[in-house]
C-alpha positions in Angstrom: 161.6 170.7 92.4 158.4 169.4 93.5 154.8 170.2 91.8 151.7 169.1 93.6 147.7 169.9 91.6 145.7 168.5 93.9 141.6 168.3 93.8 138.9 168.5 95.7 141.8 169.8 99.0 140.3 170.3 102.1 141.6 173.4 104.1 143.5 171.9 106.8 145.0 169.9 103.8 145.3 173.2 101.9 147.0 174.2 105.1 149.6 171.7 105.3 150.7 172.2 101.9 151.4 175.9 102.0 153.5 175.4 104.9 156.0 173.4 102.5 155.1 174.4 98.8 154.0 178.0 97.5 150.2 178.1 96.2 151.0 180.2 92.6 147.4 179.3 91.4 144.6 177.4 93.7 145.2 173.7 94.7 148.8 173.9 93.0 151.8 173.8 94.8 155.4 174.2 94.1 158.4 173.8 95.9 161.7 172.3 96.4 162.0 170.2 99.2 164.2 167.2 100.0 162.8 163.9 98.8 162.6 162.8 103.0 160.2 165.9 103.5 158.0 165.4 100.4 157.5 161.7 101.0 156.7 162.7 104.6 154.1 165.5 103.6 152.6 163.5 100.9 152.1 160.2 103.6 150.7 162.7 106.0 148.0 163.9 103.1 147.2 160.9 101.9 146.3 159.6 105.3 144.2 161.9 106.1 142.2 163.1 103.2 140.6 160.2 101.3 138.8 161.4 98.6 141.4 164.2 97.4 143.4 163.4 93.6 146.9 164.0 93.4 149.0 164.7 90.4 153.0 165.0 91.8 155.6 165.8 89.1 159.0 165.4 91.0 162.8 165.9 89.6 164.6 162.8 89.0 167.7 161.8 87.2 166.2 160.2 84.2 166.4 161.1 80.3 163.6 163.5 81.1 164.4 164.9 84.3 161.9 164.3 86.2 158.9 162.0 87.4 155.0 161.6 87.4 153.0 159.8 90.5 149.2 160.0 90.6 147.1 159.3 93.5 143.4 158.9 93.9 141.0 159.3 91.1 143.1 160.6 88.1 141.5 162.1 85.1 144.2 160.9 82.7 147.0 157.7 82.8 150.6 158.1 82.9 153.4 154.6 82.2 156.7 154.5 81.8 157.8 153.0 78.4 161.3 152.8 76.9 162.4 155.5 80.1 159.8 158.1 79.2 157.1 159.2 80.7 154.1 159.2 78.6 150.1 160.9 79.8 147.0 158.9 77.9 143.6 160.3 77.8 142.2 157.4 76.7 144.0 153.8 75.4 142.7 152.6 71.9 143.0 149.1 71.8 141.8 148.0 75.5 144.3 145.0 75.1 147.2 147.0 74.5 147.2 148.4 77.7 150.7 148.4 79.4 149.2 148.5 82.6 
């Protein structure tokens, strides 16, 4: 399972998308596709629409189940500590950072 919340999507972008994932709510996507696919549609996105954000939660075979990958501007930070996937508004002590 694959879910895409993109921002600021153009509508050839928009396009693209629906023709792999269903669009339950504007500029989210959900689908399951096979990992070859989704890498392939998210390359040919990425190329061509620069100043789109990307927030791509994907199934994986960890403790949790599944995986976070940002691209572009993101709102929020996501790290991997201990296995698990952790989101951060905003860090605390700027030196603490594991990133």
């Amino acid at each position: 399972m694959t879910v895409i919340i993109a921002n600021d999507t153009p509508p050839a972008i928009r396009g693209i998308l629906k023709r792999w994932f269903v669009e339950p709510k504007p500029n989210v996507f959900v689908g399951t596709v096979n990992r070859r696919t989704r890498d392939k549609v998210l390359e040919y996105v990425k190329r061509n629409a620069k100043d789109i954000s990307l927030l791509i939660v994907t199934s994986e075979s960890n403790c949790q189940g599944f995986k976070i990958e940002r691209w572009g501007q993101p709102d929020r930070r996501d790290t991997e500590i201990s296995g698990l996937w952790l989101v951060a508004e905003d860090w605390v002590d700027p030196e603490n950072q594991p990133f």
